[in-house]
C-alpha positions in Angstrom: 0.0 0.0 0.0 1.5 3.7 -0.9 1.7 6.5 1.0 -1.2 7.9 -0.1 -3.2 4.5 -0.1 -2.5 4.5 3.5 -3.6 8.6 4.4 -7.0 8.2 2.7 -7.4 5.0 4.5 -6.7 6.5 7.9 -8.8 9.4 6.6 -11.7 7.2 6.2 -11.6 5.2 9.6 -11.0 8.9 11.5 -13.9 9.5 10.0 -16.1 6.5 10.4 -14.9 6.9 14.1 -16.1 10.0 14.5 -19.1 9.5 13.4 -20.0 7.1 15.8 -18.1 9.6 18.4 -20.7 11.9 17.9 -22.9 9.8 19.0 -22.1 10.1 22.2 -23.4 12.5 25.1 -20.3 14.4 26.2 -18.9 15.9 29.3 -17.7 19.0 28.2 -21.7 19.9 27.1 -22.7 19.2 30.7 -25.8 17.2 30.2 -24.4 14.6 31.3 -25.6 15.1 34.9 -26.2 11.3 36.1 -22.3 10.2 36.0 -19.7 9.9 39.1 -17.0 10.4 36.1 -15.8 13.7 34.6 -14.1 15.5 32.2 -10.3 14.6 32.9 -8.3 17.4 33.7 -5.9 18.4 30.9 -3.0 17.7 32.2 -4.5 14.1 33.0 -5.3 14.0 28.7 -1.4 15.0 28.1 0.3 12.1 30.0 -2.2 9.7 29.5 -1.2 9.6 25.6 2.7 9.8 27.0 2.8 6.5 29.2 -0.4 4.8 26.3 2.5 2.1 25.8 3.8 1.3 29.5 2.5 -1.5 31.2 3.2 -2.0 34.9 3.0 -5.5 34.8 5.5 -6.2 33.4 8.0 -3.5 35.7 11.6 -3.6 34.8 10.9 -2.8 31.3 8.8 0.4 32.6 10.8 1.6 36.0 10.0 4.9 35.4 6.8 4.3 35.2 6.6 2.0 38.4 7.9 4.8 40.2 5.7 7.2 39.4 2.8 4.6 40.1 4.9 4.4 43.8 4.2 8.1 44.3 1.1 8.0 43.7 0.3 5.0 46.1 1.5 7.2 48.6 -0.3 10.2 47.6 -3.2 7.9 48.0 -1.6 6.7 51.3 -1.4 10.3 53.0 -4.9 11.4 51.6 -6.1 8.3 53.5 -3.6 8.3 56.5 -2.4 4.6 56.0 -0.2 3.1 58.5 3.8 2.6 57.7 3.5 -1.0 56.8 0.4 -0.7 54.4 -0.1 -1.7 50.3 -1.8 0.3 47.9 -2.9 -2.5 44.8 -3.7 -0.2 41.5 -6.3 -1.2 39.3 -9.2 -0.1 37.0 -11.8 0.9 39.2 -14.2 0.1 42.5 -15.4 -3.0 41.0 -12.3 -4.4 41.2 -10.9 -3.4 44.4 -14.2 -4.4 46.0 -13.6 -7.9 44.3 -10.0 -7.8 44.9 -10.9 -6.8 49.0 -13.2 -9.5 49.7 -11.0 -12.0 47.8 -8.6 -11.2 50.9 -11.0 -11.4 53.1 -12.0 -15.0 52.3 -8.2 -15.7 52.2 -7.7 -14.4 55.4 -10.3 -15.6 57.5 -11.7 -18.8 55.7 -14.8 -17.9 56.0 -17.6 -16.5 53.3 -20.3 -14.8 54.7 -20.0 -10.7 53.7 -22.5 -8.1 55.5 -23.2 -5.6 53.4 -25.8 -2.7 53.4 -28.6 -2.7 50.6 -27.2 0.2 48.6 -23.9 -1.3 47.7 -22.5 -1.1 44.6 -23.3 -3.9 42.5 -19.7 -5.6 41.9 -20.9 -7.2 45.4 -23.4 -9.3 43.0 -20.3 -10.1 41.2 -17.9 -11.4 44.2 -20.9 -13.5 45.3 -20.6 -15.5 42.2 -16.9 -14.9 41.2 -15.6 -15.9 44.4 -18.3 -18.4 46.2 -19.2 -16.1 48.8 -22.9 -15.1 50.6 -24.1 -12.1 50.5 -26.0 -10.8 53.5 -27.9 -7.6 53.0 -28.2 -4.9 55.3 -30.8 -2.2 55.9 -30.8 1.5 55.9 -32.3 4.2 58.1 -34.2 7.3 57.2 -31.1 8.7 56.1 -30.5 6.0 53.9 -27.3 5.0 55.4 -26.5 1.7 57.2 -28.4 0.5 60.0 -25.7 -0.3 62.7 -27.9 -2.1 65.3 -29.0 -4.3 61.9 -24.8 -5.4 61.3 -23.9 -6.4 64.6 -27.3 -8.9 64.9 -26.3 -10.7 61.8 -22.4 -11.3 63.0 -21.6 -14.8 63.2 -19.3 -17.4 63.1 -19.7 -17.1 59.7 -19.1 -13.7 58.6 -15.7 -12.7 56.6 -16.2 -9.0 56.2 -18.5 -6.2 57.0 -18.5 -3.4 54.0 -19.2 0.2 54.7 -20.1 2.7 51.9 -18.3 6.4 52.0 -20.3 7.9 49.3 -23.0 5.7 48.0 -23.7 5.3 44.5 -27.3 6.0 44.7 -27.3 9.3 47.0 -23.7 9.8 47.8 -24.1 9.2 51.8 -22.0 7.6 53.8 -22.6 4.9 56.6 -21.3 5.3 60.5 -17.8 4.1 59.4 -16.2 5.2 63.3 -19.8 2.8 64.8 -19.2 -0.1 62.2 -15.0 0.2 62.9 -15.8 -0.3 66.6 -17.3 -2.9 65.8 -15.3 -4.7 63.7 -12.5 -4.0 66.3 -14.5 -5.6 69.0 -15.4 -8.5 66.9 -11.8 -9.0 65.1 -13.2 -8.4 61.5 -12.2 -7.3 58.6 -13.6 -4.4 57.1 -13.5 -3.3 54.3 -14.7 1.0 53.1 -15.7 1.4 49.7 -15.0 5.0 49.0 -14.5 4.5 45.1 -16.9 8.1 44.8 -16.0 9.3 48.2 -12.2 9.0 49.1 -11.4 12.2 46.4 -14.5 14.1 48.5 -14.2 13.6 52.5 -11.0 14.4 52.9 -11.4 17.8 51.6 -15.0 18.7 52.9 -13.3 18.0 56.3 -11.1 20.5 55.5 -13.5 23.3 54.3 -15.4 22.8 57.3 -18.2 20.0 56.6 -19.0 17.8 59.7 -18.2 14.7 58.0 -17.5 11.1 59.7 -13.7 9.6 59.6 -13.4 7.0 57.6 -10.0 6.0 57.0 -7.2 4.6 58.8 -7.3 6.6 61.2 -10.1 4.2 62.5 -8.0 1.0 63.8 -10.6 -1.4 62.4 -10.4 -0.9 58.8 -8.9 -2.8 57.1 -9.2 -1.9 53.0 -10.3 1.3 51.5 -11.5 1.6 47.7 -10.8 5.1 46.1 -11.3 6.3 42.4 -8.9 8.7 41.0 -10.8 8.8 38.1 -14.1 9.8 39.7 -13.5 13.4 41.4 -9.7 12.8 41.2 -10.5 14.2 37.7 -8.3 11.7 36.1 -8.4 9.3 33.2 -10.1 6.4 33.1 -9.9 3.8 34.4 -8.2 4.4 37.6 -9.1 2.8 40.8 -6.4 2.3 44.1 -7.3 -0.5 46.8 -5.2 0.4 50.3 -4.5 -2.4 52.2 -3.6 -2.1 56.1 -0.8 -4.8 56.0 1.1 -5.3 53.0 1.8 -8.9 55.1 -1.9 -9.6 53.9 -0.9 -9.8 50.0 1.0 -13.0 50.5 -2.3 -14.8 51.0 -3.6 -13.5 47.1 -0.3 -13.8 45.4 0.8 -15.9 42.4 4.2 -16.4 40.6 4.4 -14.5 37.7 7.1 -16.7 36.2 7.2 -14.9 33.0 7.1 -11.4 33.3 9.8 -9.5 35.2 8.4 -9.7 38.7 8.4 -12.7 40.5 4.7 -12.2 42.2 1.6 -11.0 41.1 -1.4 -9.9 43.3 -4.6 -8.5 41.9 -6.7 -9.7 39.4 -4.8 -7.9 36.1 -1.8 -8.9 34.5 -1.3 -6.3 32.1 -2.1 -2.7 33.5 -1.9 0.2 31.5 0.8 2.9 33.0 -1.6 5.8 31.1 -4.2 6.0 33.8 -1.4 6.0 36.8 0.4 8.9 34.7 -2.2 10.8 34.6 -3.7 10.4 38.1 -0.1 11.5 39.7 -0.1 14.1 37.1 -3.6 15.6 38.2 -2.5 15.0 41.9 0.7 16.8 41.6 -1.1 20.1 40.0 -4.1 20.4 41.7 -2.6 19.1 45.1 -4.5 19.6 48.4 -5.3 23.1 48.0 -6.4 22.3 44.0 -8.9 20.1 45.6 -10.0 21.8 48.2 -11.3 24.8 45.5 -13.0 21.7 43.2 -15.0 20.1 45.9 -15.9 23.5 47.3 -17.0 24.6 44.4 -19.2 21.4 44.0 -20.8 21.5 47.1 -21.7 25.5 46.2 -23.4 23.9 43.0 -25.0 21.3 44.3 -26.5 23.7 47.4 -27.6 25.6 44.2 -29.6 22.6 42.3 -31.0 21.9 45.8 -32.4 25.1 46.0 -33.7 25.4 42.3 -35.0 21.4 42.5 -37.3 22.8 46.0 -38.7 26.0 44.1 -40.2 24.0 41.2 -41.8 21.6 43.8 -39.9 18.4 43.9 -38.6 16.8 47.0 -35.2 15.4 47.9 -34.6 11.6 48.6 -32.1 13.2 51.9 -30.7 16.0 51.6 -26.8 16.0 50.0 -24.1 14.6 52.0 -22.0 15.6 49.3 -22.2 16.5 45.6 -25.2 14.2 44.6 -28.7 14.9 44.7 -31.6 12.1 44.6 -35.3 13.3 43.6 -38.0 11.4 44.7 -40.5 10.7 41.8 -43.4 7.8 41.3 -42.0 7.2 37.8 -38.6 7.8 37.8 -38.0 5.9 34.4 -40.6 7.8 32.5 -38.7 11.5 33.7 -35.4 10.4 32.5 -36.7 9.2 28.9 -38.0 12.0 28.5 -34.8 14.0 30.0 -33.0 12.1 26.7 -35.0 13.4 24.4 -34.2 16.6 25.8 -30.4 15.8 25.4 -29.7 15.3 29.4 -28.3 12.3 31.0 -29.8 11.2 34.8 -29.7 8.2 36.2 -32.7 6.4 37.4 -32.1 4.9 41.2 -34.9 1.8 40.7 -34.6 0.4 44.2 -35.6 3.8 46.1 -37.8 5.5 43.2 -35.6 8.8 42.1 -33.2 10.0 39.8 -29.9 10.8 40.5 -27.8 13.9 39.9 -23.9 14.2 40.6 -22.8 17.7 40.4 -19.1 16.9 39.1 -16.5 19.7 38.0 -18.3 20.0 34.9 -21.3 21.1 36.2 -21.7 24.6 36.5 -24.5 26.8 38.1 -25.0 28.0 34.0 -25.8 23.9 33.5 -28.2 23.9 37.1 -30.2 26.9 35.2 -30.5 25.3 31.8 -31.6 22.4 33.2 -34.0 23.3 35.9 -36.7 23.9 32.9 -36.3 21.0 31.2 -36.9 19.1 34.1 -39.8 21.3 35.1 -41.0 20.9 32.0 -40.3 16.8 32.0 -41.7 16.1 35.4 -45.3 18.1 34.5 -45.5 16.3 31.4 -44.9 13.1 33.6 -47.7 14.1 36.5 -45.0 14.5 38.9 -46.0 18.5 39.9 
């Protein structure tokens, strides 16, 4: 094929591509309102493409890159003050750190039996079938967070973990993680946080001022945290970092990895991409503390804003926001977000308790909240719901 075989060629798949591109709803328009993903930061874009060929599996033929995936473990390790002999495991998101954390668990304890409230993610439905293990559901109180009396009645003989949520996926709140840690602590469990949405928001709110609960290891009894860096870390994706307590602990999920260049494995990828890592330690190193202070202050200002515009058109609030996600009660929740689509905006529909859901990430702006507000006016009269 010549040289200019080969251009119109490329020429023809870019544009195929493209067209199906299109396609797609897009951050940068802000209608997408329903996701816990955003827009990666630019800088997160640039070294993303730099590092596209590195793979951190395979680590002597990438030691740059394995160091700058060491920095960002401890980034990750500071943001969540982790103990001096602790593990941080990279991989592509919650899904698989939950997996990945309750895989230790059963290797640990011998036991399968998993406590774990009724709005968990649902990679929980996954471990219960990947890994033979029981699922035992958990209920919620009025503020739709875990009922505590609820966990410590179903502990048994039986039970390899108890999992508490900081920043659920339905309604962002987050469960009694210092009542659930005592707990465990009494009871010599492990337990395991999932804060896949919520480890890039606590931290800071704590900082601007928000009364919100500890939930890292600071708290004795926890023993994994999930975070996201590619949630409101503002990275690419994927990008998900599971911190272990005891990097002791590993041994018991390790393999050989005869033919790469490291002599074990843990986790359930071989090959990971050094893109993601790149860019999360490149986001982390620009915005730093302060950088995300500003982002998730100026989240919880928009999201106080969509409260206060969602209340004057007559809807109600599932709870009110814990953080930057907002849940709105409806009796047809599926009908309103159909006909949200056709008015090019993304929500999400929360089946189990009735509502849509709206994450005000970075890219949503108070100029979004007021283009919005209408349409959803408009939506939820159409639907009979004002």
């Amino acid at each position: 094929m010549n040289s200019k075989n080969k251009i119109d060629k490329q020429d023809t798949i870019l544009k195929e591509l493209k067209k199906y591109r299109n396609k797609d709803f897009t951050f940068s328009s802000g209608h997408i309102l329903g996701s816990m993903c955003t827009q990666p930061h630019p800088i997160a874009k640039k070294m993303y493409m730099k590092f596209l060929e590195t793979n951190l599996g395979d680590p002597e033929l990438f030691p740059g890159t394995r160091e700058i995936e060491s920095k960002f473990i401890q980034f990750i390790s500071e943001l969540l003050n982790a103990p001096k002999n602790h593990l941080g495991l990279i991989g592509s998101g919650g899904t698989e750190s939950n997996i990945t954390a309750m895989w230790l668990a059963k290797q640990l304890t011998g036991k399968k039996e998993i406590l774990v409230p009724e709005n968990a993610h649902f990679s929980f439905e996954k471990i219960a079938s990947l890994i033979d293990m029981k699922l035992v559901s958990t209920p919620l109180n009025d503020d739709y967070c875990v009922d505590v009396n609820y966990v410590e009645e179903k502990i048994n003989n039986n039970t390899a973990a108890v999992v508490g949520i900081a920043g659920s996926t339905e309604l962002g709140t987050i469960d009694p993680i210092p009542k659930l840690n005592d707990i465990c602590k009494e009871n010599n469990l492990f337990f395991h946080v999932d804060a896949a949405f919520g480890g890039f928001v606590i931290p800071f709110l704590k900082k601007i001022g928000y009364n919100v609960p500890d939930f890292d290891f600071k708290l004795k009894g926890v023993s994994t945290i999930s975070v996201d860096a590619h949630k409101m870390g503002c990275s690419a994706i994927p990008l998900g970092t599971l911190m272990v307590r005891d990097k002791r602990w590993i041994n018991k999920i390790s393999v050989d990895s005869h033919c790469v260049s490291s002599d074990k494995q843990a986790g359930l990828a071989g090959t990971r991409s050094g893109g993601p890592v790149a860019a999360a330690y490149a986001v982390a190193r620009f915005l730093g503390e302060e950088g995300y202070k500003k982002l998730v202050k100026q989240c919880m200002n928009v999201t106080n804003y969509a409260e206060d515009r969602i209340n004057e058109i007559g809807l109600c609030l599932a709870v009110k926001p814990t953080m930057n996600v907002i849940g709105i009660k409806l009796r047809n929740p599926f009908k309103v977000v159909k006909l949200l689509t056709d008015h090019g905006w993304k929500v999400n529909e929360m089946k189990r308790i009735s509502c849509i859901r709206i994450v005000l990430m970075p890219h949503v702006t108070r100029k979004v909240v007021d283009e919005f507000i209408p349409d959803l006016k408009k939506t939820c009269i159409k639907a009979g719901e004002i």
